[in-house]
N, C-alpha and C positions, 0 to 999 in steps of 0.2 A: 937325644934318643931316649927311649922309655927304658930303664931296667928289663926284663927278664922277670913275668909275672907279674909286673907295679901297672901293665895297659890301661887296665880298667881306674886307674887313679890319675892318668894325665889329662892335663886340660887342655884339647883341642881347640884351633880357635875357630867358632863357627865356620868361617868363610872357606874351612880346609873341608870341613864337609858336606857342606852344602851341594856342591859339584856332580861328587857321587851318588849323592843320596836323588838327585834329579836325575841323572843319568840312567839307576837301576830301575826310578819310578815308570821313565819314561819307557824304559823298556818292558816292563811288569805290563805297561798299557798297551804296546806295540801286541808281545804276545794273547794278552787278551784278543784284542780286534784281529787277530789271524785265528784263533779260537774258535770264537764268533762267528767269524766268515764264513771259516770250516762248516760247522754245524749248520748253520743254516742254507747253506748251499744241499749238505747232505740232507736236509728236510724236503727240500723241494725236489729232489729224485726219489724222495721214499713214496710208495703208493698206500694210502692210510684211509683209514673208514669213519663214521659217526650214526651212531646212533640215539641221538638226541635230537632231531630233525620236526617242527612242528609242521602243521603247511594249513592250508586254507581249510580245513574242516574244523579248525577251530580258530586261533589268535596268531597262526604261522600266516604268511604273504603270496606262497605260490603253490600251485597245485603239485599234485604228485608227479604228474609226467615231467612237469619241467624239472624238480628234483632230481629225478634220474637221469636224465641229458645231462644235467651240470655236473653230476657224479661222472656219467662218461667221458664225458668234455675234460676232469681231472683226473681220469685215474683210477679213479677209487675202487677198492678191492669190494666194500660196501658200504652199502648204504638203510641204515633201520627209520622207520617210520615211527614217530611215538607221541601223533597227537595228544593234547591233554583226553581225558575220558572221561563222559557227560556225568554230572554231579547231578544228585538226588536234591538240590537246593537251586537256586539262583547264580548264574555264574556268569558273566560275558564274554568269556577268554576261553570256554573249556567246550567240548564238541556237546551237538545238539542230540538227545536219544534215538530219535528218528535218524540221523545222521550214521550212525555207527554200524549198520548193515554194508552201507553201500562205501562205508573207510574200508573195510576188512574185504569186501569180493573186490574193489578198486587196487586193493595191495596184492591180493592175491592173482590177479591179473598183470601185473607190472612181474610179480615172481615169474609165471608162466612164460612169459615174453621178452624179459631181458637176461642177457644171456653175459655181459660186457659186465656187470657189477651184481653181486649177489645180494637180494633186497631181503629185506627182514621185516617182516610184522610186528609191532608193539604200538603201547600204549604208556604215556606219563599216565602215572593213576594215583590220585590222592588218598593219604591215609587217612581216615576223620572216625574217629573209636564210634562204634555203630552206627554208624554211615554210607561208606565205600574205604572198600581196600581192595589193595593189589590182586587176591584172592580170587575177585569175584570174577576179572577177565582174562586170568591168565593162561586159564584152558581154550580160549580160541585165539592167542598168540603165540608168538616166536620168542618172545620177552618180555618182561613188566622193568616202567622204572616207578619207583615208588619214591613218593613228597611229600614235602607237610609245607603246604599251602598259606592253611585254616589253623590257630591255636585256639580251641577253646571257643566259649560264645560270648557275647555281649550279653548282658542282666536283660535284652530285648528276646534273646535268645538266638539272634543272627550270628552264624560264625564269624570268628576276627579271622580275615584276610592280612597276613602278615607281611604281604608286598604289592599290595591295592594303593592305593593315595596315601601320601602322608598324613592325610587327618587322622585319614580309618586305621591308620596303626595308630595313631597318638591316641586314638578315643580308645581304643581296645585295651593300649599298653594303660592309661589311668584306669579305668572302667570293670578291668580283670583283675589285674596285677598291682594296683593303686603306687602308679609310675616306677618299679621297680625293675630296671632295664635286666639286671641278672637275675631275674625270677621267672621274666618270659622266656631269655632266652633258655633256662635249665628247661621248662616246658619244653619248649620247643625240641629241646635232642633226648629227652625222655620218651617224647611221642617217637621221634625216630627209635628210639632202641624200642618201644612196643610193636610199633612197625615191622620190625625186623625180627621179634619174638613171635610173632603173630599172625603176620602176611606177608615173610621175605619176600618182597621183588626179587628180580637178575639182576638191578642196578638201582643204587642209593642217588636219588635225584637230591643236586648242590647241598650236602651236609654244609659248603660254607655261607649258607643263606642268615643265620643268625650273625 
């Protein structure tokens, strides 16, 4: 037997603790996965909203109305709309200018008449420093979420699209930034904090996009 204070100086032989040491792990993991269980179970009775919602007015898949079925169909306390919003450039992903009348009375149509999920108005809207910001649409919305899309231009003068093709960032990241991966990135959340000095949105669209 050990002394009286000497514990920490006897030499155990492996095999006496190995036993235990798998015993505590295995229950360490037993309670996790009852944990786990727990909470996710409790996720799926909680009734929860999004407001990040693209749909077919610009590079989203389904139109509004079905949006809101499938919010009914789960529950959902609400549901916001927030197509991208048409750029003063060339864009393939973001809604068309002639489009944007008939996004906003189509939302505000679905407000009127759904009763089962409280529907929201907005717009993702890019920040591009004298360009388009959150600013310009947020008096005929319910919310703005504001992004940085675009860093900067190419020496053609076409903005760098910073989640386009992998070329078109590789050409942008050499062609801008002359391949310095932490020099775009500090751009990149520089624009976000002007953004947000500037043109706060309601909502900071994926700060973890860099």
């Amino acid at each position: 037997a050990c002394p009286v204070g000497e514990i920490n100086r006897c030499n155990f032989p492996a095999a006496d603790l190995r036993l235990p040491i798998m015993v505590l792990l295995r229950l360490r993991f037993t309670l996790f996965l009852a944990t786990l269980t727990f909470q996710l179970s409790d996720i799926t009775n909680t009734m929860w909203s999004n407001y990040h919602t693209h749909s077919n007015y610009c590079d989203g898949k389904g139109d509004l109305n079905a949006y809101v079925e499938q919010a009914k169909a789960l529950h959902m306390i609400s549901l916001g709309f927030s197509s991208h919003a048409p750029l003063n450039f060339p864009c393939n992903w973001c809604m068309k200018h002639e489009s944007l009348n008939d996004y906003l009375s189509a939302i505000d149509q679905l407000k009127e008449s759904t009763r089962e999920v409280q529907v929201y108005k907005g717009l993702e809207v890019d920040f591009v420093p004298g360009s388009i910001s959150p600013n310009q649409f947020s008096h005929q919305l319910d919310y703005t979420i504001g992004s940085i899309h675009y860093v900067d231009t190419l020496p053609t003068g076409v903005h760098w699209e910073i989640d386009g093709s992998h070329a078109g960032f590789l050409e942008g990241l050499e062609k801008i930034f002359h391949g310095d991966c932490r020099a775009a990135f500090t751009r990149y959340f520089e624009l976000t904090r002007e953004m947000i000095r500037t043109a706060c949105p309601t909502i900071i669209g994926h700060m973890d996009k860099a």
